[in-house]
N, C-alpha and C positions, 0 to 999 in steps of 0.2 A: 253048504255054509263055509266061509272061512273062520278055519280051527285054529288057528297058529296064528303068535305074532310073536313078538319079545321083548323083552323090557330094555328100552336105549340108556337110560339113566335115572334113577333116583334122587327125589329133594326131600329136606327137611327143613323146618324154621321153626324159629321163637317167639312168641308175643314181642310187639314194635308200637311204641308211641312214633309215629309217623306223620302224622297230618293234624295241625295243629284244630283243636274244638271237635276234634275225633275221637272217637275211643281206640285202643289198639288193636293189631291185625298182624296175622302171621302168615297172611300171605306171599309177603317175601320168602322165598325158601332156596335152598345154599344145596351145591351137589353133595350127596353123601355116598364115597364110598365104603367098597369092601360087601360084606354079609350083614345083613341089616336082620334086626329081629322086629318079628310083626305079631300084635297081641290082639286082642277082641275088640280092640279098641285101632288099632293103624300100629304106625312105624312106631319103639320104642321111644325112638328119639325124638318124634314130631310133639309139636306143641298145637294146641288150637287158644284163641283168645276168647272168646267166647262161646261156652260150650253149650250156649242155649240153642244157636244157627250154624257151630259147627265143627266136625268133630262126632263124636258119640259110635256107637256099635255100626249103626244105620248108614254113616259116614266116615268108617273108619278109615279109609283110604279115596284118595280121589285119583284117576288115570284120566288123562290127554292124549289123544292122537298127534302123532307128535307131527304127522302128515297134513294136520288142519294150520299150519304156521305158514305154509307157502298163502294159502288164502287172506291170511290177514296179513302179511306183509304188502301181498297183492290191492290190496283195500288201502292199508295207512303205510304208504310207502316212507310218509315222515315216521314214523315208529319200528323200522323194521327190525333193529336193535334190539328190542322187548321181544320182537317174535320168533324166539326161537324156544328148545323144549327147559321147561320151568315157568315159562315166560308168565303163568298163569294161575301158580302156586300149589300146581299139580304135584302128588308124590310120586306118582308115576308117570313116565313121558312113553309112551309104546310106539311101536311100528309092524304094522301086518292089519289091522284092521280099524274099521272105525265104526261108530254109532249103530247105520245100516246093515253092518256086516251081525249084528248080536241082539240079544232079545232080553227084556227084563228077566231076571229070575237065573239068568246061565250063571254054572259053576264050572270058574275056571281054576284050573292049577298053575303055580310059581314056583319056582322052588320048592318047599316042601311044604306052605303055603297054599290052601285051599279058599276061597271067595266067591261070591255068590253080586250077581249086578244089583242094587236096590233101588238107585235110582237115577235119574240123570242129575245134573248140578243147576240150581236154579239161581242166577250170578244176581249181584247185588252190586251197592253203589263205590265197592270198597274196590272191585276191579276196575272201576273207571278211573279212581284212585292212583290204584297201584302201575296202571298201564299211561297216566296221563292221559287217556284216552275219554272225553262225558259222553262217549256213545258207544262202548267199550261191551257196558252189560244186555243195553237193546239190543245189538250187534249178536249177542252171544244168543239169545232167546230168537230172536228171527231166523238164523241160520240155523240153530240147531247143533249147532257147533261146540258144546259144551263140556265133554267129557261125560265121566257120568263117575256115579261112588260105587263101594263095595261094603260090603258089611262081611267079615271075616268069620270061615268055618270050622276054619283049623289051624291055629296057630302054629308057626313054625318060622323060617327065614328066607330072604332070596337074594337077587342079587343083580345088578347090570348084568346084561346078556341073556338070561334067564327066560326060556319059552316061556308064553303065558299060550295055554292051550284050555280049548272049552272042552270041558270033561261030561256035563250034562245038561240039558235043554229041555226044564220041565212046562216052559211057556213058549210056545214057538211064534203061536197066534200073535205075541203082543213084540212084534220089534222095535229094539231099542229108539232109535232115532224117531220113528212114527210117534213113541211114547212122548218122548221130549218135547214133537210139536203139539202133541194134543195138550200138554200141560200148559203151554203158552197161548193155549186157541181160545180168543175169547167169545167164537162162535161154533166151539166145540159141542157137535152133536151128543145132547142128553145122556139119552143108553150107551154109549160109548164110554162115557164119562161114569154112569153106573157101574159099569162092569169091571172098569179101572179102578174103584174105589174097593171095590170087592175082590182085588187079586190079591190074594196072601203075601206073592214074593216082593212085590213094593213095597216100599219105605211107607209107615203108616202116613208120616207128614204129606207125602203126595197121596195116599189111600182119602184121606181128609181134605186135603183140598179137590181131587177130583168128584167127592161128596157134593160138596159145594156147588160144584160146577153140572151136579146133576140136576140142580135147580136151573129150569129155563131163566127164570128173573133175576138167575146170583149173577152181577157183573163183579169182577176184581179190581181191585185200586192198586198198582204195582208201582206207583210214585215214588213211594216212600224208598222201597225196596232198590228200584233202578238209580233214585235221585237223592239217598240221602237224606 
């Protein structure tokens, strides 16, 4: 497996009235140097706007590959301005691995920061938004391409430059990127979908929706979610 990567740069941002007949979004986020302090919750400094869909323990930090920017610059060559590392409201931008390279449930080390994968990031209509882009979040869910969160094990702090190295791999069987598409699969095999609902180291929110999805008859309405 690839162990190693390192942290290229760190964001932070604020709650933003942005779009008018929207609610606000703190997706925008601003380079933050120096030693950043990380608590159970993410970056001390980070804001989320709504802490119902994002944010929380489950979501404390969100990481991007920062290597997935050539592809969509490749794709929206009118946007390629937006595509580079933040471009996605990520606090982490990395370099040494991506999705395929990691497994749900890996505990990696940062700094003196400890982290655990919980889930992949399931994008909404707020990145179409943000990126100018209305096909910005299908985009993200068909490729796969989405980053993923952490839920924090041991606070402490880190820093641009900063090895991120996977420490332990208590789920090998479920790798990360296969997880992402089966969350999107709306012809996702049943027991598959059982056995995801039933993995401890996932984010209960996709433990509950993969529930769902263990129902042959449950289709999802992701309208709202992609479209606003």
């Amino acid at each position: 497996m690839t162990a190693n990567a390192r942290i290229v740069s760190l964001f932070t941002g604020e709650p933003e009235h942005r779009w008018e007949g929207k609610e606000p979004s703190a997706i925008r986020k601003t380079h933050a140097d120096g030693i950043l302090q990380v608590s159970s919750t993410g970056i001390t400094t980070d804001r989320q706007a709504d802490l119902s869909v994002h944010g929380g323990p489950e979501k404390a930090l969100h990481i991007y590959p920062s290597e997935h920017y050539a592809h969509w610059r490749d794709a929206f060559p009118d946007k390629a301005e937006i595509y580079q590392p933040g471009g996605f409201g990520e606090n982490i931008a990395s370099e040494g691995f991506t999705e395929e390279d990691l497994c749900i449930g890996d505990i990696l080390s940062a700094g003196t920061v400890r982290m655990q994968i919980s889930q992949g990031r399931q994008p909404c209509w707020k990145l179409n938004m943000h990126t100018d882009n209305p096909t910005q979040a299908a985009h993200f869910q068909k490729t796969g391409r989405t980053g993923w969160y952490f839920r924090v094990l041991q606070e402490g702090s880190f820093q641009a430059g900063d090895e991120l190295t996977v420490v332990e791999r208590p789920c090998p069987d479920w790798n990360l990127r296969e997880v992402i598409h089966a969350r999107f699969n709306p012809r996702l095999d049943p027991a598959v979908a059982k056995a995801l609902s039933e993995l401890e180291e996932l984010a209960e929110p996709w433990r509950v929706s993969f529930a769902k999805k263990a129902d042959p008859a449950f289709q999802e309405d992701t309208s709202k979610r992609l479209n606003g």
